[in-house]
ZATOR-127157 format. One record per residue (C-alpha): x, y, z; residue number from 1. Coordinates in steps of 0.02 Angstrom, whole numbers, always signed. Layout:
<r px="X" py="Y" pz="Z" nr="NUM"/>
...
***
This chain:
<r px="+1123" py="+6401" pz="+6620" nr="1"/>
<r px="+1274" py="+6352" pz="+6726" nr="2"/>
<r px="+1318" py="+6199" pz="+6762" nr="3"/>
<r px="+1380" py="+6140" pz="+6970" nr="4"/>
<r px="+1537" py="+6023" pz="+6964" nr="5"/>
<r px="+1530" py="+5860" pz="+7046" nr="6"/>
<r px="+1631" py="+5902" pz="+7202" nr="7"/>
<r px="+1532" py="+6040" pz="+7202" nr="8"/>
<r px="+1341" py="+5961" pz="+7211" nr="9"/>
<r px="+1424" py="+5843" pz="+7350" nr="10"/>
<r px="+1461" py="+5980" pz="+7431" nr="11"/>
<r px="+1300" py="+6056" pz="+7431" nr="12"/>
<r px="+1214" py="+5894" pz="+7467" nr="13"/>
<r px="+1305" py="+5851" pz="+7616" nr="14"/>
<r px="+1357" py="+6013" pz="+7696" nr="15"/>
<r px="+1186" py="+6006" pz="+7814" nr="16"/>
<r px="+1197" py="+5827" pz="+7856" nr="17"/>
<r px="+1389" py="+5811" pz="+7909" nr="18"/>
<r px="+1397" py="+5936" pz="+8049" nr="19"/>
<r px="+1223" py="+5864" pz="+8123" nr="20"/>
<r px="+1309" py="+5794" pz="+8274" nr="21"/>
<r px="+1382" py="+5975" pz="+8329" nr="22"/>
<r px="+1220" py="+6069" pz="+8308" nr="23"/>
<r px="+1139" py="+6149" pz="+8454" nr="24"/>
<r px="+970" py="+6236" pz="+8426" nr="25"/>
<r px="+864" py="+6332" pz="+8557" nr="26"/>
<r px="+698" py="+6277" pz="+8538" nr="27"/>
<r px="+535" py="+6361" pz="+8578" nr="28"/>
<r px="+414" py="+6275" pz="+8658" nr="29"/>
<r px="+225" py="+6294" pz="+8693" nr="30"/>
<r px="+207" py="+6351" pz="+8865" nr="31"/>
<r px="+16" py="+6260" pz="+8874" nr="32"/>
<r px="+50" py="+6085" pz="+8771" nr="33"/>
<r px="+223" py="+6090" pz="+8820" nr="34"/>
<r px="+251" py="+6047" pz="+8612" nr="35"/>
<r px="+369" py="+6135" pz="+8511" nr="36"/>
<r px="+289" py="+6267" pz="+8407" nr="37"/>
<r px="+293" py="+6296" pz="+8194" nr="38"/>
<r px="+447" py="+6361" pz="+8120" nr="39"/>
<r px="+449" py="+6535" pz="+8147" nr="40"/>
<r px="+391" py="+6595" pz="+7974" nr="41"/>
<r px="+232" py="+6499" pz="+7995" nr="42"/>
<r px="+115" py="+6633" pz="+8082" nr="43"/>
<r px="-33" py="+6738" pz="+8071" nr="44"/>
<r px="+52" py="+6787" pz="+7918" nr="45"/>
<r px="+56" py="+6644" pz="+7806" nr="46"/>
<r px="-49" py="+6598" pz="+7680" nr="47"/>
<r px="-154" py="+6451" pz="+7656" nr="48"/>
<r px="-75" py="+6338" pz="+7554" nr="49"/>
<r px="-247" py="+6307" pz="+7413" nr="50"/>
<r px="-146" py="+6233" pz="+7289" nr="51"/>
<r px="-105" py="+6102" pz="+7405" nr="52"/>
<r px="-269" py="+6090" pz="+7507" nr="53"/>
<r px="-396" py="+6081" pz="+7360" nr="54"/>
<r px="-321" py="+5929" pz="+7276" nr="55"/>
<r px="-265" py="+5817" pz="+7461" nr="56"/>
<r px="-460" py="+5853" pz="+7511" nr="57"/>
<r px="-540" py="+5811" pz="+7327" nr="58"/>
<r px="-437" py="+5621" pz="+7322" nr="59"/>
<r px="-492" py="+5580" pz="+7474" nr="60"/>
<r px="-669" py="+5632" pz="+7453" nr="61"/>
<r px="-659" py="+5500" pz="+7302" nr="62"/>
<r px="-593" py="+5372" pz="+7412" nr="63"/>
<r px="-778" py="+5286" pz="+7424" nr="64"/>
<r px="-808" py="+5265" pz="+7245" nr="65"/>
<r px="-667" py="+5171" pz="+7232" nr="66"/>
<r px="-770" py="+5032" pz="+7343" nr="67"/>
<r px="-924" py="+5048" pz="+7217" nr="68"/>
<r px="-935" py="+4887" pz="+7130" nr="69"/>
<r px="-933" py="+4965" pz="+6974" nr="70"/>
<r px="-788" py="+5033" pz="+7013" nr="71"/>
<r px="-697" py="+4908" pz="+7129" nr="72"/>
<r px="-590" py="+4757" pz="+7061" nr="73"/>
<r px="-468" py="+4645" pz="+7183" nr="74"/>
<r px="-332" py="+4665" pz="+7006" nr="75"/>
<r px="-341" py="+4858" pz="+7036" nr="76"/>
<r px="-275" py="+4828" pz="+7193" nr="77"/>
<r px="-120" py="+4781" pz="+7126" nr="78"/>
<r px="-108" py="+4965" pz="+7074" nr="79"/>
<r px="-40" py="+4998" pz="+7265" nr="80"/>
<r px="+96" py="+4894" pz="+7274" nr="81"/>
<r px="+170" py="+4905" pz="+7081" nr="82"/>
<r px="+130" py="+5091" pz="+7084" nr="83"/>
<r px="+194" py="+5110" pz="+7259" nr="84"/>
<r px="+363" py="+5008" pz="+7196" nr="85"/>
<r px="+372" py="+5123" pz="+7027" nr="86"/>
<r px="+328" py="+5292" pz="+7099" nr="87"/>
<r px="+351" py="+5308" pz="+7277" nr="88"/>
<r px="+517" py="+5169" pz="+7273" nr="89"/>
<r px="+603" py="+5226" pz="+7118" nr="90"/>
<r px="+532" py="+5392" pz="+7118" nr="91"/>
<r px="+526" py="+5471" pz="+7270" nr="92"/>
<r px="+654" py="+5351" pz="+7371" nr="93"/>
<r px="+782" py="+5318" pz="+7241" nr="94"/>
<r px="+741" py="+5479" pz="+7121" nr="95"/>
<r px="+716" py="+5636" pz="+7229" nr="96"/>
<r px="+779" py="+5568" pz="+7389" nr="97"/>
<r px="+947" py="+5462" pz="+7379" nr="98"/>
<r px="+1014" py="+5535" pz="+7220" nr="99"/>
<r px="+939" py="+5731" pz="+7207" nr="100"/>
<r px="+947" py="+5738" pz="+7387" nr="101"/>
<r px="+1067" py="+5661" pz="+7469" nr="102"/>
<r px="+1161" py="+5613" pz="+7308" nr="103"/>
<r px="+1189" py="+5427" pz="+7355" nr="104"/>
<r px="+1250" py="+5392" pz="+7191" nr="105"/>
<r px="+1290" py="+5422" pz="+6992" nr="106"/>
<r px="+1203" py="+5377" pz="+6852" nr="107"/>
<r px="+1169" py="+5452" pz="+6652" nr="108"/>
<r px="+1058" py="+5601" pz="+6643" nr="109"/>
<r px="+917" py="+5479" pz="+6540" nr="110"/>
<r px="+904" py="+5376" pz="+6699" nr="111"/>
<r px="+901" py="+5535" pz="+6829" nr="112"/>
<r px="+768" py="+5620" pz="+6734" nr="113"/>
<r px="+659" py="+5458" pz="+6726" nr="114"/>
<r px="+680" py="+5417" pz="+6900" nr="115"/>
<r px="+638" py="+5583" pz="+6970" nr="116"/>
<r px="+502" py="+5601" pz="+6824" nr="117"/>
<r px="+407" py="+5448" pz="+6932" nr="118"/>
<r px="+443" py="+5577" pz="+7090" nr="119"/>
<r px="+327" py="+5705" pz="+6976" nr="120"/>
<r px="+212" py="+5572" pz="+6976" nr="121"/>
<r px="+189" py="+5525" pz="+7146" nr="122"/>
<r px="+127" py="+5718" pz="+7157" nr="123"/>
<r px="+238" py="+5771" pz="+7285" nr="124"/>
<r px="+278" py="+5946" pz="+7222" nr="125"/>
<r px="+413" py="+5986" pz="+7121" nr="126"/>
<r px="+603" py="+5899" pz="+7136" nr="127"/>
<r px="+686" py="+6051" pz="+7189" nr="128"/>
<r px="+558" py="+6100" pz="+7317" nr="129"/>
<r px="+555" py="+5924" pz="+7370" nr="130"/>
<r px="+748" py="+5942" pz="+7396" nr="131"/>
<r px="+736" py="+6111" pz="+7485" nr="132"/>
<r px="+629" py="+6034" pz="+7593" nr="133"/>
<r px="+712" py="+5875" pz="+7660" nr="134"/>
<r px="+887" py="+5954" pz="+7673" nr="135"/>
<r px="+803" py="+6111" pz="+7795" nr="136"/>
<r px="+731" py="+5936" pz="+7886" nr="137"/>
<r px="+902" py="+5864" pz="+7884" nr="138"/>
<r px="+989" py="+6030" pz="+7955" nr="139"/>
<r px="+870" py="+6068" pz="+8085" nr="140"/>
<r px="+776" py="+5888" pz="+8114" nr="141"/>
<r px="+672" py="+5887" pz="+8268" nr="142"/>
<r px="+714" py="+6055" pz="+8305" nr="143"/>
<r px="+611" py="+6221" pz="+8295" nr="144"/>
<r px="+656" py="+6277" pz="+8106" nr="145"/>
<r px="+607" py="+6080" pz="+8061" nr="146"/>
<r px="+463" py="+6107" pz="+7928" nr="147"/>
<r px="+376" py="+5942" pz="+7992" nr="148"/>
<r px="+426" py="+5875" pz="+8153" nr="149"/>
<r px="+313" py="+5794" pz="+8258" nr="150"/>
<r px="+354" py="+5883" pz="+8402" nr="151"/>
<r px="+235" py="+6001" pz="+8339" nr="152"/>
<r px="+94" py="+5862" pz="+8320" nr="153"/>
<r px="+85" py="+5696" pz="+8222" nr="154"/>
<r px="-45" py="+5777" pz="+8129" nr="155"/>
<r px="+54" py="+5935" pz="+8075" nr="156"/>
<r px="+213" py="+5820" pz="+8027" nr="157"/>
<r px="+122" py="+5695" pz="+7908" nr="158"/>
<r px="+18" py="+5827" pz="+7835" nr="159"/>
<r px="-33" py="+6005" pz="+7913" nr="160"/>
<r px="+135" py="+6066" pz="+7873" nr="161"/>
<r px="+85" py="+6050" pz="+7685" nr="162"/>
<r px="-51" py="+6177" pz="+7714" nr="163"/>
<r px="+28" py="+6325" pz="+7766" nr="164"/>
<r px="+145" py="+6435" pz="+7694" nr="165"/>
<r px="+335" py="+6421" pz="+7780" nr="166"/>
<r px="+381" py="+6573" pz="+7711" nr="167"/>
<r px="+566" py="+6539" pz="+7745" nr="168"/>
<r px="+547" py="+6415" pz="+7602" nr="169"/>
<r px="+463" py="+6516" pz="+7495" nr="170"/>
<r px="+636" py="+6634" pz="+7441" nr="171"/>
<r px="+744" py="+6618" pz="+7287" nr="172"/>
<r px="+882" py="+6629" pz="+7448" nr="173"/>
<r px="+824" py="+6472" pz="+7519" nr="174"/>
<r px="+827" py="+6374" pz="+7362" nr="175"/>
<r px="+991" py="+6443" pz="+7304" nr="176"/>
<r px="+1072" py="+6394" pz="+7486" nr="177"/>
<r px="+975" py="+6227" pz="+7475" nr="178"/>
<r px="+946" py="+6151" pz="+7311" nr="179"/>
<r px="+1084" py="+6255" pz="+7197" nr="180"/>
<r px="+1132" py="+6103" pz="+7120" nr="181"/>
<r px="+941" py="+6038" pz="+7070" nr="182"/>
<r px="+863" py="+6216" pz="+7017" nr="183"/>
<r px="+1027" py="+6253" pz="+6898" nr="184"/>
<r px="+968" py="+6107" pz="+6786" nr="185"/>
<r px="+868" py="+6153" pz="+6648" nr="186"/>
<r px="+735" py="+6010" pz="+6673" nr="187"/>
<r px="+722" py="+6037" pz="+6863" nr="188"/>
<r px="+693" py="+6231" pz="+6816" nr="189"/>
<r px="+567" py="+6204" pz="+6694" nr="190"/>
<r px="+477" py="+6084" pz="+6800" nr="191"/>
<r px="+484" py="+6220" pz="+6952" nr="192"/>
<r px="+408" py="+6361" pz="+6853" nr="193"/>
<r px="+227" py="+6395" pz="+6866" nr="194"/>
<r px="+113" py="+6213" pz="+6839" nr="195"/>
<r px="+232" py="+6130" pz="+6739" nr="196"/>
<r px="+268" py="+5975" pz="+6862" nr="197"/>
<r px="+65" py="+5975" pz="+6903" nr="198"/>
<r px="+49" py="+5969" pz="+6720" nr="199"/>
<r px="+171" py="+5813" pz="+6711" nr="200"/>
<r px="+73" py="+5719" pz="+6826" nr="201"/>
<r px="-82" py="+5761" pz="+6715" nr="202"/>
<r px="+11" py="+5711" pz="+6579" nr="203"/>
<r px="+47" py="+5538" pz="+6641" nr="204"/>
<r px="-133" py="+5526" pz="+6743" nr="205"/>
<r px="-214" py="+5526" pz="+6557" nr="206"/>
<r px="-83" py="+5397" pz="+6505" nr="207"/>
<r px="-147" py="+5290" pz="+6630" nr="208"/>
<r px="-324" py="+5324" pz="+6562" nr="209"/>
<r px="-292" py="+5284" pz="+6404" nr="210"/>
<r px="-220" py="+5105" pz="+6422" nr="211"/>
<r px="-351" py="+5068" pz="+6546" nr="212"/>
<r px="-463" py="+5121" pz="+6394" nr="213"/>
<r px="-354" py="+5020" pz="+6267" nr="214"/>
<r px="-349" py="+4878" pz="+6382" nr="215"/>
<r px="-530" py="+4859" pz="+6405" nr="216"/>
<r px="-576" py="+4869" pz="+6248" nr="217"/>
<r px="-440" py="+4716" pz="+6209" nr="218"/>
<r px="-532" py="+4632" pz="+6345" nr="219"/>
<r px="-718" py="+4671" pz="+6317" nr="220"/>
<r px="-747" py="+4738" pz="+6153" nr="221"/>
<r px="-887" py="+4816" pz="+6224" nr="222"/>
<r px="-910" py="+4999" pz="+6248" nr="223"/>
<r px="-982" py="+4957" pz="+6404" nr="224"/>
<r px="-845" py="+4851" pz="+6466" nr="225"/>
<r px="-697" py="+4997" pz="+6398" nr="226"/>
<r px="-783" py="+5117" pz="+6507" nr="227"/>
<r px="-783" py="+5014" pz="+6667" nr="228"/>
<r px="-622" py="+4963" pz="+6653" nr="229"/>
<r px="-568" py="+5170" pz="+6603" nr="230"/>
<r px="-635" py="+5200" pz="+6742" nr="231"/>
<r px="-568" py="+5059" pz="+6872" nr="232"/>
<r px="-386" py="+5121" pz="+6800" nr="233"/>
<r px="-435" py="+5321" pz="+6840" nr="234"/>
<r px="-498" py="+5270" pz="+7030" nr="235"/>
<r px="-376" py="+5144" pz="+7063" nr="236"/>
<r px="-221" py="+5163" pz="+6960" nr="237"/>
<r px="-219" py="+5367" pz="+6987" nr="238"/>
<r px="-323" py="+5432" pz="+7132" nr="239"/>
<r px="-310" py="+5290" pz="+7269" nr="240"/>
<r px="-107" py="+5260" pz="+7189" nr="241"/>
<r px="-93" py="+5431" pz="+7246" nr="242"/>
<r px="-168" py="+5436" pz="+7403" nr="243"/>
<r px="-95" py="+5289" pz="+7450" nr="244"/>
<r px="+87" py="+5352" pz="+7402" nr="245"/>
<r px="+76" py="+5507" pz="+7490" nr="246"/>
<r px="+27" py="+5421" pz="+7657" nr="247"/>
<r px="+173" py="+5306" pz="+7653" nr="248"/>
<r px="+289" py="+5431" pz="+7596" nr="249"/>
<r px="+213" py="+5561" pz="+7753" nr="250"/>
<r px="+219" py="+5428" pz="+7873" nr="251"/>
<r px="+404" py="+5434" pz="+7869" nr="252"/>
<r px="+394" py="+5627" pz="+7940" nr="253"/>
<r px="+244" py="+5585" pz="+8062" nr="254"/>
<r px="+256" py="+5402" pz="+8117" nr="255"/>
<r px="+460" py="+5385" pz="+8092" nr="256"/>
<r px="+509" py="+5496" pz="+8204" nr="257"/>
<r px="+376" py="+5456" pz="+8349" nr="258"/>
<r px="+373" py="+5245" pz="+8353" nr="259"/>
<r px="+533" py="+5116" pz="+8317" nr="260"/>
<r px="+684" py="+5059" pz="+8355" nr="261"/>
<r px="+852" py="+5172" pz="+8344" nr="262"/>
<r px="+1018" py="+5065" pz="+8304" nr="263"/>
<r px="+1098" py="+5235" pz="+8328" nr="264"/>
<r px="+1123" py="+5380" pz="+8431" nr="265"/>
<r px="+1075" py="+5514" pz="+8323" nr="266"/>
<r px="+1028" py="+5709" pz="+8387" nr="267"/>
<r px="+839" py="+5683" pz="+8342" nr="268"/>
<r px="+705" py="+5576" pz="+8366" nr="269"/>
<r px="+721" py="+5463" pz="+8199" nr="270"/>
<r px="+652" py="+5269" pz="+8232" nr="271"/>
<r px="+678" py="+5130" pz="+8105" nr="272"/>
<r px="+473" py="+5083" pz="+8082" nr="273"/>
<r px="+472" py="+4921" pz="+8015" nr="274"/>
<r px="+290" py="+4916" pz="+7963" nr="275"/>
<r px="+323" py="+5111" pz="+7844" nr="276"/>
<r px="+502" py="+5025" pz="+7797" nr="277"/>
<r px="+395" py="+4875" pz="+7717" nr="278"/>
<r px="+260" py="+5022" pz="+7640" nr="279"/>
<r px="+387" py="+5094" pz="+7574" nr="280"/>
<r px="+501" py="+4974" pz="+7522" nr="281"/>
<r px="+676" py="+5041" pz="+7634" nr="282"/>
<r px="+614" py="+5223" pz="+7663" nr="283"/>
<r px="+562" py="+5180" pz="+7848" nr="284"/>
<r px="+727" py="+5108" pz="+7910" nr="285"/>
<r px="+745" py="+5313" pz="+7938" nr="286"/>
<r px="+866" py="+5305" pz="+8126" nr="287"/>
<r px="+992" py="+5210" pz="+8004" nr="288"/>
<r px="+965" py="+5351" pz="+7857" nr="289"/>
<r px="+980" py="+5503" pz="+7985" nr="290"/>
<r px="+1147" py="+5414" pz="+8041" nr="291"/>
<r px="+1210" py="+5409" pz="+7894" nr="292"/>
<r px="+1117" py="+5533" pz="+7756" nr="293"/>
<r px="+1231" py="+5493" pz="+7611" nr="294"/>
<r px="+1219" py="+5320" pz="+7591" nr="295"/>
<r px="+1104" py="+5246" pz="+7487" nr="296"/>
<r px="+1087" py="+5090" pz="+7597" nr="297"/>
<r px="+953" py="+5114" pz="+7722" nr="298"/>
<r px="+923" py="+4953" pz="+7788" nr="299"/>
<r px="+1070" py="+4906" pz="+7878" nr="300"/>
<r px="+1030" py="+4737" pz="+7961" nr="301"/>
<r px="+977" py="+4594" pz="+7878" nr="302"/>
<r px="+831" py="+4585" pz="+7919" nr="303"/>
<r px="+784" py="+4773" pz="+7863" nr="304"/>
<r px="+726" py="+4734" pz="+7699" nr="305"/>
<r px="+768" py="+4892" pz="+7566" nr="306"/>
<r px="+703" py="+4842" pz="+7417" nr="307"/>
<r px="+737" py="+5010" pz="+7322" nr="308"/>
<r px="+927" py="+4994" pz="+7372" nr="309"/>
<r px="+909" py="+4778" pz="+7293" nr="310"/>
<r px="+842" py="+4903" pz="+7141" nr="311"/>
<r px="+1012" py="+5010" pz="+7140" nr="312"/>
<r px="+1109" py="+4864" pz="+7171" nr="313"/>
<r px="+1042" py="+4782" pz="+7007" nr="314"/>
<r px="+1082" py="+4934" pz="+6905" nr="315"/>
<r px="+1241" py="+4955" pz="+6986" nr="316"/>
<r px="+1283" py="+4782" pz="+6910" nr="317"/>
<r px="+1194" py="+4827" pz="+6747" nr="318"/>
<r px="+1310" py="+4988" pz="+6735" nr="319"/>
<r px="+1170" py="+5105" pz="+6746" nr="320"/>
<r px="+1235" py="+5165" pz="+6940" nr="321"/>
<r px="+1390" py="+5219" pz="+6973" nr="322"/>
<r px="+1453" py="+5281" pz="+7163" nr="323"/>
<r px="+1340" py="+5184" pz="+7259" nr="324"/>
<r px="+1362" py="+5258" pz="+7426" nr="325"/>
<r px="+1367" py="+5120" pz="+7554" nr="326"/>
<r px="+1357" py="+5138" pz="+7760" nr="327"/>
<r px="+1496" py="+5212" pz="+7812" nr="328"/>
<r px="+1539" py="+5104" pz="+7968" nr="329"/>
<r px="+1674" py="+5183" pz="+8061" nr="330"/>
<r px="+1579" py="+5328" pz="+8101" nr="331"/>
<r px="+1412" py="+5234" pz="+8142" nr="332"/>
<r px="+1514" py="+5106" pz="+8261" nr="333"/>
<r px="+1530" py="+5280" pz="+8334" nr="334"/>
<r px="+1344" py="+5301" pz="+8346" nr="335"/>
<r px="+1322" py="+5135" pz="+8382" nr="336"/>
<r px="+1154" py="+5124" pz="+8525" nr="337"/>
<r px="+1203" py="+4948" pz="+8575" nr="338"/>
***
């Protein structure tokens, strides 16, 4: 399979986030709620989205049994924020987002495919879908062809948009013209073709299991005891993990672009939400991000807190990170809202 060069993936990476500023769109609006309507390829036509419906709807039917004392423990709640750190930080924010995205820096192929590898299993689809995706967002943000902006409805941008075909991103032309550079690599391709990422996150849902299992049996030596604790591990360190992730990570689509602060003048309606920023450990400082896509910095002031870029910065000085994109400030003095 053929490779993309460098200057090449930059290239493809930035191309829809560089001439932002310039863009004019003609928007179509709902002549009753006065709110913008779906992209156009969402209609009568498209297809419920099962494969997406069936599994939000079953984890959050669970949700209660994670309260049943047999199942509840105040140490599986530190699944949230280590799981949030491992698979929604480094594997959504730094893995699919600021280096398959936006490619916000370098680093050897071991560490790309583990980072985006925690992406898989955060269950947010696959990388390059998850790429296609954000990059139509970045192009058209706010705007009519947007796949979740709130201008539709809060509900449709941190969610409803999942459940409905857009069948302008369902085409081998729309991931070609978006994510080129992340379906050409044989790992990304393997994980887009039929269940394989689902699979992954299976794969590493039994992992889980299994130490919970291995765990409480070093704990308990009871049967009784291993299956409790098996089972606090399933609820809590792979169903409400997951829930939990996907709300933060949604809230940046929904709740990001509706309530915050904006440091910049940007042609959308992106806020810097301090309490999703802390959720998500940088992802919510997102009127600094749509300033400036390609950095990897998103918190900008000192007081906005971006833990996952502290993370890069580390492996930066570790050698693992190379081209560590920071804020480019010429051109947000330009921005500048103050």
């Amino acid at each position: 399979m053929n490779t993309v060069t460098k200057k090449s993936t930059k290239k493809i990476a930035g191309e829809y986030d560089n001439s932002l500023d310039n863009l004019v769109e003609k928007d179509a609006v709902d002549g009753k709620s006065g709110r913008l309507q779906r992209p156009e390829k969402v209609d009568e036509k498209s297809r419920v989205m099962w494969e997406y419906v069936i599994p939000v709807v079953v984890l959050h039917l669970l949700i209660p049994v994670a309260f049943l004392p047999y199942f509840f423990s105040w140490w599986g709640l530190l699944f949230l924020p280590i799981g949030n750190y491992i698979f929604t930080s480094m594997g959504i924010g730094a893995g699919y987002h600021r280096l398959l995205t936006h490619r916000g820096f370098t680093c050897p192929r071991w560490l790309e495919y583990t980072l985006t590898t925690l992406g898989v299993c955060s269950f947010q689809d696959s990388p390059a879908r998850w790429v296609l995706v954000h990059r139509v967002h970045h192009q058209h943000s706010d705007h009519r062809p947007d796949p979740h902006t709130p201008k539709v409805s809060c509900y449709w941008a941190h969610m409803g948009w999942l459940f409905v075909d857009n069948r302008d991103l369902s085409t081998a032309a729309a991931y070609d013209k978006y994510a080129r550079d992340v379906i050409r690599d044989p790992y990304y391709f393997w994980l887009q073709r039929g269940i394989n990422w689902v699979l992954v996150y299976a794969y590493h849902a039994l992992v889980i299991v299994a130490i919970g299992a291995l765990l409480g049996w070093l704990w308990t030596g009871t049967l009784a005891g291993t299956l409790q604790t098996t089972g606090q591990f399933a609820v809590w360190g792979v169903i409400m993990r997951t829930v939990y992730t996907w709300h933060v990570t949604w809230g940046i689509n929904s709740f990001s672009h509706m309530w915050g602060y904006r440091n910049y003048q940007t042609r959308e309606d992106s806020r810097n939400n301090w309490l999703f920023a802390l959720l998500t450990n940088g992802e919510g400082w997102h009127n600094n991000h749509h300033a400036d896509p390609r950095s990897a910095q998103h918190g900008h002031r000192w007081w906005e807190v971006d833990l996952t870029f502290v993370t890069l910065v580390i492996f930066e000085k570790l050698g693992l990170v190379k081209d560590l994109v920071r804020p480019n400030q010429s051109a947000l003095n330009r921005k500048s809202a103050a």
